[in-house]
N, C-alpha and C positions, 0 to 999 in steps of 0.2 A: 783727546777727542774734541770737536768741537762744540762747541754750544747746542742743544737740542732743539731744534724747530719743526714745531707739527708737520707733517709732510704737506698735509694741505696748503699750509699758509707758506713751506718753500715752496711749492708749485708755482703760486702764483708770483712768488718773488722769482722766480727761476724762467719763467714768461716774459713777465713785465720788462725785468730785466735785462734779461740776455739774451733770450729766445727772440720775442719780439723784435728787440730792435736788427737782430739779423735778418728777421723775415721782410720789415720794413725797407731794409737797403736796397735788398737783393731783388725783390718781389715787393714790390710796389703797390701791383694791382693784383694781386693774389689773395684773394679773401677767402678766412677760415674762421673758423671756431676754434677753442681753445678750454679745455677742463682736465680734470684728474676725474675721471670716472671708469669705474672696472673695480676686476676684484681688489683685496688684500684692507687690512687692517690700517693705512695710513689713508684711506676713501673714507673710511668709515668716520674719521677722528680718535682711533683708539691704540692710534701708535705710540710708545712710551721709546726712551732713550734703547730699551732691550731688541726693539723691533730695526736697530738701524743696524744688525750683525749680517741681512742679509738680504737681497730683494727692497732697498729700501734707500734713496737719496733723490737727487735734483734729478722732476722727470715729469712729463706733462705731457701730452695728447693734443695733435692737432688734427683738425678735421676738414674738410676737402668737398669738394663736388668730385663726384665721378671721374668727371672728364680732367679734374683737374691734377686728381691722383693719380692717373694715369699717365700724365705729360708730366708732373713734377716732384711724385713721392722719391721714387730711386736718386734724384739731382739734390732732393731738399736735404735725405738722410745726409750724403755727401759732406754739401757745404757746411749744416751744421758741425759734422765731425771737423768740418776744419776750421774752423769759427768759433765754435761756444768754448767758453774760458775751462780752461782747465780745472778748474777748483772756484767753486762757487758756494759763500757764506761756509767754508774752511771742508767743502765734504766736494772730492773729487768727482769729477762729471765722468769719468770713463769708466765703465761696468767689465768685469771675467767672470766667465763663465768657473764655476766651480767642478775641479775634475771631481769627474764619474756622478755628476749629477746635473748635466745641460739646463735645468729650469731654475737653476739657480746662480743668482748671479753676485756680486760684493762689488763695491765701487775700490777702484786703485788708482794713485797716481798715473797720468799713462807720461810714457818717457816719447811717443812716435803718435801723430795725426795719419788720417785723422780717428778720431777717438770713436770709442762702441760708446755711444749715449743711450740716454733715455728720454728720448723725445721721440717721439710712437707719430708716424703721419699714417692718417687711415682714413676714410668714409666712415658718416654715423650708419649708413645703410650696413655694408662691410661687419661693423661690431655691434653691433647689434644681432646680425643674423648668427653669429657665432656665439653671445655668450646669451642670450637668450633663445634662439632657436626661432624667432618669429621676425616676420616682414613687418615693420613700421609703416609699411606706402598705404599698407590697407588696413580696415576696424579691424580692431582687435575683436576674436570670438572667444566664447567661453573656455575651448579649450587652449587656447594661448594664456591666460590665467593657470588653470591650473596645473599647467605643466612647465611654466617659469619656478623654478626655484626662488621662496623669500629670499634667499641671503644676496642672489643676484639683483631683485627687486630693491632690496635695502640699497646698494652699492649705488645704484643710479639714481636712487632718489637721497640720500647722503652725500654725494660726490656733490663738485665745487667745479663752478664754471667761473671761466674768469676773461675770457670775451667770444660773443657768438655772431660775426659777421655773417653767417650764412641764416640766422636765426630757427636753428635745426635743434639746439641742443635746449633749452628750455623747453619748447614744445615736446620733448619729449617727455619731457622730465612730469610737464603737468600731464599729459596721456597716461603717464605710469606712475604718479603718484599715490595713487589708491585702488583696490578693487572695486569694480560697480557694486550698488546696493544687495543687488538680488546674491552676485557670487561671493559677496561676504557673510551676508545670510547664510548661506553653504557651507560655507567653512565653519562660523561658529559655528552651527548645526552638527557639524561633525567633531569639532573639537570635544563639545559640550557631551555628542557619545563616545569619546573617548573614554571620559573621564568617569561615567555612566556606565561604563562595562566593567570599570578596576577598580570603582571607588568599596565594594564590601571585602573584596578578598585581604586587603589591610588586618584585616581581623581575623579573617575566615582563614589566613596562612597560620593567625598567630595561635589560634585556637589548639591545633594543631600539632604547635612548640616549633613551627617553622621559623624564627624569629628572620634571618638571614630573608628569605623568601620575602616576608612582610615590610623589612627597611627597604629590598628593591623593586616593591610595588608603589609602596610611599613616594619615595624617589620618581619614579617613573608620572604619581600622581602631581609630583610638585614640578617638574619638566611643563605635566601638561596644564597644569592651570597658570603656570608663566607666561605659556604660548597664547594661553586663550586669553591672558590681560591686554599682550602687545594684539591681539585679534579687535579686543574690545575697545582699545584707545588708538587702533587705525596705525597701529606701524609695523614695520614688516620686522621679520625677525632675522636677526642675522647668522651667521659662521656660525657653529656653537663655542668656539672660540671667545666668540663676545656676548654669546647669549644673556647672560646675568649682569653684563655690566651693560646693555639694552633694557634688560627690564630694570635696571635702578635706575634708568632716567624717567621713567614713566610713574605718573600723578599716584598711580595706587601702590607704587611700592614701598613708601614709610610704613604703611600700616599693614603693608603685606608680608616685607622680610623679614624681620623676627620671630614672626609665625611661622611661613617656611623653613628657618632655620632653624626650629625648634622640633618640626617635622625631623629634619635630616639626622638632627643630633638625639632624639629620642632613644630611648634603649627598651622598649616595650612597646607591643601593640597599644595599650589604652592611652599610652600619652601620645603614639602618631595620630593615633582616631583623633583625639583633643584636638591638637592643632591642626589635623589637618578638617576637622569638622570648622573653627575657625574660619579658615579661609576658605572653604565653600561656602559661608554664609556673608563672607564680605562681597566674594565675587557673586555670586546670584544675587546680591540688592547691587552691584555694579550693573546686571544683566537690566534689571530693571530700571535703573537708572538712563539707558539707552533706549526706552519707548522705541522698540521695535517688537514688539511682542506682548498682549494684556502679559498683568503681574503674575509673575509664577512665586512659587514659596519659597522665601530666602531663610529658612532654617531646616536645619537636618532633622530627619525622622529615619523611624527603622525600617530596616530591610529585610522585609518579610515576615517580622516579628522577630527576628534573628538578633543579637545582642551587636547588632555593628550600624554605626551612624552614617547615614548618607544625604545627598544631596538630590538625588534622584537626575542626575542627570540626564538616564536619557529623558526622562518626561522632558525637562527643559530644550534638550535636543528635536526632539518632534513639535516643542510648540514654534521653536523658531524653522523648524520647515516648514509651518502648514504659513509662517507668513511668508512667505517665498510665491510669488507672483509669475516670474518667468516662467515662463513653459518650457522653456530651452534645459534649462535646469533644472524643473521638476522631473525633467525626464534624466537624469543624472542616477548613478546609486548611491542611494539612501547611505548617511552614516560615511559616506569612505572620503568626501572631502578634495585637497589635492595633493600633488606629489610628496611633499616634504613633511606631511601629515600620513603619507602612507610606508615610505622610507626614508630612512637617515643615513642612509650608505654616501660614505664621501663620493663612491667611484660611481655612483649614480648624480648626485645631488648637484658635481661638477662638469655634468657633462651637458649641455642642450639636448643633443638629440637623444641622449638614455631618457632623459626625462620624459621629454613627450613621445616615444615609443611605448615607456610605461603608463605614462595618463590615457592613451588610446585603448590600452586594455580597456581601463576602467570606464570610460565613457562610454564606447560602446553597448557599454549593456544599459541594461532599460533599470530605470530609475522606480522603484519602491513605493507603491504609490500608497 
């Protein structure tokens, strides 16, 4: 095998290098842009040597004016197949498809030009409107938020740009870096009642002797206070694939995941309650740490009187609505948040337009006042 190089950092040598100087010879005055952005785990930076079995070598994205993709995509695919080197930094440039599964591809020696590469020419208008389901030409509205899927969001603002002649592809990248203030509001608002509706059954299963019941509410609870850290420190959350190696890059996880794992690994309701009482009191003084909302109480009390520690989430939940300012979003419903806070279905989560067919349910209706 060859030598393992982050996918990002061959992209950009696999441009520079080979790419480029063919687009130079041929195409002079041909100006594009040039990144690795879209899905898959080598955008992200979290490809390992394991992830190069499949979907996975020398390949980069260039980008186009309209007018220009349509006078030189079909000619550019061409030349490169007969042009770019055959074997580049020791991992073969020509992709096969994998019988009986088309979306899948493996790079092989090719023996006959010109070669199936992976050099993608397309408009940013083009990919765009397919992996996010929204028009870039005009403001983004609140439901273009929340009917993007994070893990999409992550990918474009992860991804590596490595020249933008058209200067199309950063300006995106700052438009889609963040969610506005108000639609972040929202979302923790809604995380925050997730968390607030499951935080006593922990106990309330174990009471019971449901123990099975109560590890996959635990579980379920430490999913969502992960989510709600990457909410809280402004980055989107990816795949679930990488989910956990996303939250250990983020400032609160030293002090967070030996706690959660102590959740996971617990064999008894009174020691999940422990820790995960724990980390709802770290995370609630994080909340308050983000002056978005007078102080709410960052230590757990009872639930109802009932023998189980909680964090009262939703209280925290409603205060961070009431500071929610838009109207556009006040008028939203209460609690439900956006897509990938309301399903986890892959055959949802990767499609654009399921997404926002599903978020239009939810907008529609009239928001909880």
């Amino acid at each position: 095998m060859p030598e393992f190089i982050p996918a990002r950092e061959l992209a950009r040598l696999y441009y520079l290098e080979a790419v480029k100087p063919i687009l130079n010879a041929g195409y002079p005055d041909l100006v594009h842009s040039a990144g690795l952005i879209g899905p898959g785990s080598e955008v992200l930076g979290f490809d390992t040597e394991m992830s190069t079995d499949h979907n996975w070598g020398p390949q980069v994205v260039i980008y186009l004016t309209q007018a220009d993709h349509a006078r030189f995509a079909g000619e550019l695919r061409t030349t490169l197949g007969n042009k770019l080197p055959l074997v580049f930094r020791g991992w073969p440039t020509h992709f096969e498809e994998v019988p009986d599964d088309p979306d899948t591809v493996v790079p092989r020696l090719a023996d006959a030009r010109p070669i199936n590469h992976r050099v993608w020419v397309t408009t940013l208008h083009g990919f765009v409107s397919r992996y996010l389901g929204v028009d870039l030409d005009r403001e983004m509205i609140v439901l273009d938020w929340l009917a993007i899927p994070e893990q999409n969001l992550r990918t474009l603002a992860a991804g590596a740009v490595y020249h933008d002649g058209l200067n199309i592809l950063e300006p995106m990248r700052r438009k889609l870096a963040y969610y506005p203030h108000d639609v972040w509001l929202y979302l923790l608002s809604a995380q925050w009642q997730r968390i607030g509706q499951e935080e006593p059954f922990v106990g309330r299963t174990g009471t019971v002797g449901d123990d099975v019941g109560s590890a996959v509410i635990a579980a379920r609870l430490v999913r969502d206070l992960m989510r709600l850290c990457l909410l809280m420190e402004r980055q989107y959350a990816p795949y679930p694939k990488w989910f956990g190696s996303a939250f250990a890059r983020l400032n609160c996880a030293p002090a967070l995941t030996p706690i959660l794992q102590g959740v996971l690994q617990a064999t008894d309701w009174h020691e999940r309650e422990k820790y995960l009482s724990a980390a709802y009191e770290i995370v609630a003084a994080m909340h308050n740490d983000l002056s978005i909302t007078p102080p709410v109480q960052a230590k757990v009390s009872r639930f109802w009187g009932r023998p189980f520690w909680v964090i009262q989430g939703e209280k925290i939940a409603r205060t961070i609505w009431e500071a929610i300012q838009d109207q556009e979003i006040k008028r939203l419903p209460y609690g439900v948040g956006k897509v990938d806070q309301i399903v986890d279905s892959t055959d949802i989560l990767s499609h654009a337009k399921r997404c926002r067919q599903l978020s239009m349910l939810y907008v529609e209706q009239k928001g909880e006042q």
